[in-house]
Wavefront OBJ file of the C-alpha trace (Angstrom):
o trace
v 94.392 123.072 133.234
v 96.796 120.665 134.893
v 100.502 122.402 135.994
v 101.071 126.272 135.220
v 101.154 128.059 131.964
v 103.936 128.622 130.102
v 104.767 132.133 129.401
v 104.497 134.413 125.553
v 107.715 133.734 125.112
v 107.701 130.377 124.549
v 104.586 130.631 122.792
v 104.779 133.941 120.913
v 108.695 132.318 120.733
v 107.742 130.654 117.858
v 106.323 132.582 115.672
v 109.482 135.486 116.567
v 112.213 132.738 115.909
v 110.201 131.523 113.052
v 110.182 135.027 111.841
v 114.211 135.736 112.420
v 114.858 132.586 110.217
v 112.513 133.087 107.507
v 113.750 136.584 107.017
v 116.736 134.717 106.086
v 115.303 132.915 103.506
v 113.218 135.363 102.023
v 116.975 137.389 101.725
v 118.182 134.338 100.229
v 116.008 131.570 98.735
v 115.161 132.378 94.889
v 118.410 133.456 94.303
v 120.424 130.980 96.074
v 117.960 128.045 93.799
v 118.816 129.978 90.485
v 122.349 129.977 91.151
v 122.637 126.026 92.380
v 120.538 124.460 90.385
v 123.215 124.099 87.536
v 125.826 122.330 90.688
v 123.247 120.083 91.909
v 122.031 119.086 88.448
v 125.355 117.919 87.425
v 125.843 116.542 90.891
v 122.337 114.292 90.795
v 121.957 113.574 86.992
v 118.996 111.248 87.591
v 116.945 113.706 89.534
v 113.920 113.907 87.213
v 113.646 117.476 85.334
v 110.099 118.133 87.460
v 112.039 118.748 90.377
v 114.734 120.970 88.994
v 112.052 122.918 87.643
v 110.183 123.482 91.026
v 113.218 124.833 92.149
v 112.691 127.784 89.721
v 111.250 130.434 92.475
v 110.676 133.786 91.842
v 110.963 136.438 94.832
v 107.150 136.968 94.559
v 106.794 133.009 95.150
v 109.551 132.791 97.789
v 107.344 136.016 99.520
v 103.950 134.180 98.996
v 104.949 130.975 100.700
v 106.951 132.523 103.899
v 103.615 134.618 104.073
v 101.238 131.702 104.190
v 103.944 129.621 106.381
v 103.705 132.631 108.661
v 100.263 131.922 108.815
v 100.520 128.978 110.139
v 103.234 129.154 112.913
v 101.077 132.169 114.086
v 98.026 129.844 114.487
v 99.913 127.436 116.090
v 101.802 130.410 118.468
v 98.173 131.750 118.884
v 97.092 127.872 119.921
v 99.812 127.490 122.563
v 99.074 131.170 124.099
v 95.483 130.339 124.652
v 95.920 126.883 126.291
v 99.070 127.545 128.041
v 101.480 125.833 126.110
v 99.257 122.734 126.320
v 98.233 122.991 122.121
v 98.972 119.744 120.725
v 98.733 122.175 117.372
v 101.474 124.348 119.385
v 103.479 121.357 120.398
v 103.536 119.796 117.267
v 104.580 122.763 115.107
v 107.043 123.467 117.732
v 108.726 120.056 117.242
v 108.404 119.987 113.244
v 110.219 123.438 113.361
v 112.782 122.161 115.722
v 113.789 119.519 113.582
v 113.243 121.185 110.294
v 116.257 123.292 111.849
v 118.339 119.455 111.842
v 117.150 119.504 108.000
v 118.892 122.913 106.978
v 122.537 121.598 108.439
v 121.718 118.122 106.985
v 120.585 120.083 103.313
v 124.175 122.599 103.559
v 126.139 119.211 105.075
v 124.565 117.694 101.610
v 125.374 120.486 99.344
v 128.580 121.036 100.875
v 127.538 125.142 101.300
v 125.282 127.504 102.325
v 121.735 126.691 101.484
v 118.699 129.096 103.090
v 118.098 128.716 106.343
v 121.297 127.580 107.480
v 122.788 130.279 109.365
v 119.519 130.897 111.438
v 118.864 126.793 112.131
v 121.619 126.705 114.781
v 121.638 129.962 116.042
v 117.609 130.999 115.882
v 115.475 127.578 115.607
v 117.281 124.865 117.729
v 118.567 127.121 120.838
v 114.883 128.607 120.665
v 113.225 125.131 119.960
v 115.198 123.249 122.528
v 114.915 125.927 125.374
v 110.854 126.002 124.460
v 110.458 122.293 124.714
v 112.027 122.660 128.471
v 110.060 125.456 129.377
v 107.418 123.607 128.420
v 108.511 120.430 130.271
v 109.313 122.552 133.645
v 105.693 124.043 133.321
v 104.281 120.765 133.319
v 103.040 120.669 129.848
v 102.631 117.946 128.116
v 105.671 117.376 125.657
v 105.162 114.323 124.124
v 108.407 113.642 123.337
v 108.736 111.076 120.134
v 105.230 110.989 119.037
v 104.934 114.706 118.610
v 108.458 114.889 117.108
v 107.471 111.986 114.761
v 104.067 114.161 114.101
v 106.086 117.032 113.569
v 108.431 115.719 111.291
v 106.282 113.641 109.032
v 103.670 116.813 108.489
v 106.376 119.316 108.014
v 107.205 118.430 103.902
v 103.218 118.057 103.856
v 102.625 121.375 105.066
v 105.955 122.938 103.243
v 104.930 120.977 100.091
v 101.200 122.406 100.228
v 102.057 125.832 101.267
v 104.613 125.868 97.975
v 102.105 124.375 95.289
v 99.645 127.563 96.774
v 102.216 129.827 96.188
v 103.041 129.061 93.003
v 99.549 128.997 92.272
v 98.833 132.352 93.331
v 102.043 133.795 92.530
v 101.168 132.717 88.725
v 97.934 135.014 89.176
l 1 2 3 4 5 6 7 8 9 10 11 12 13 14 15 16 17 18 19 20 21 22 23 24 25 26 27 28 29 30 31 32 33 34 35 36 37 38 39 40 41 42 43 44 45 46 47 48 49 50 51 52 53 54 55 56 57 58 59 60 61 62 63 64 65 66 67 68 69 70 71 72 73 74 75 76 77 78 79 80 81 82 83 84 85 86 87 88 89 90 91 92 93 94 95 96 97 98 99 100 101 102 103 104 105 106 107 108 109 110 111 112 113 114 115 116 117 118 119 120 121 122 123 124 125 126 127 128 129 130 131 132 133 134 135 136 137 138 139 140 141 142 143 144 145 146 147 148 149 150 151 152 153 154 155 156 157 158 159 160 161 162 163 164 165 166 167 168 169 170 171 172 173
């Protein structure tokens, strides 16, 4: 293994500040959709009625998908612990949360409010995201800068997306 490990707290890191800010949604997240769906409806008339309707969450669905999202950032955490920081699972899920964070201020710049997420984005997952990425840089890992970033952002909505349509699934059971 080329350069020196990386320590559990960058590693473990991500699952913990993944963890801190999904707590905040879970608090948050079907109730905050209930209450501005009717706002952004009248703000975005030609948004189709599918959409509005996925944004009917239950607390059971909001608690299904954070559990299966947990899922995953703990594979990837569990990834980057055994190789060091040198996952390219690790790095990538480290970079999609990262700039998922840039997604919660761009969704409450957007909605001009609080949406989920958007207290714990620039205190929990950017400081934490940022500070990992250098750790990880220090250590000699490799970061892979705009590839794993693109990676990261392009497979986020993919995995968000999938891990959603399974919780509503099972959530319906």
């Amino acid at each position: 293994m080329a350069g020196k490990p990386v320590s559990g707290a960058v590693t473990w890191g991500l699952f913990a500040a993944w963890a801190v800010h999904d707590a905040e949604e879970l608090a948050t997240m079907a109730r905050w959709a209930a209450t501005a769906r009717p706002r952004l409806q009248e703000r975005f008339p030609r948004v189709p009625d599918t959409v509005w309707r996925r944004m009917d969450l239950s607390q059971r669905e909001v608690n299904t998908a954070i559990g299966l999202m947990g899922g995953v950032v703990a594979a990837a955490s569990a990834a980057g612990a055994r190789t060091g920081g040198r996952s390219r699972f690790f790095g990538t899920v480290l970079f999609g949360f990262g700039l998922h964070g840039a997604v919660h201020l761009a969704q409450s710049a957007a909605y001009r409010g609080y949406t989920p997420g958007a207290v714990t984005a620039p205190l929990v997952v950017i400081p934490y995201s940022v500070w990992a990425v250098r750790r990880l840089a220090a250590a000699g890992a490799p970061v892979g800068g705009g590839r794993s970033a693109a990676v990261g952002l392009a497979l986020f909505p993919v995995v968000a997306g999938g891990v959603q349509g399974l919780a509503r699934l099972l959530s319906r059971r």
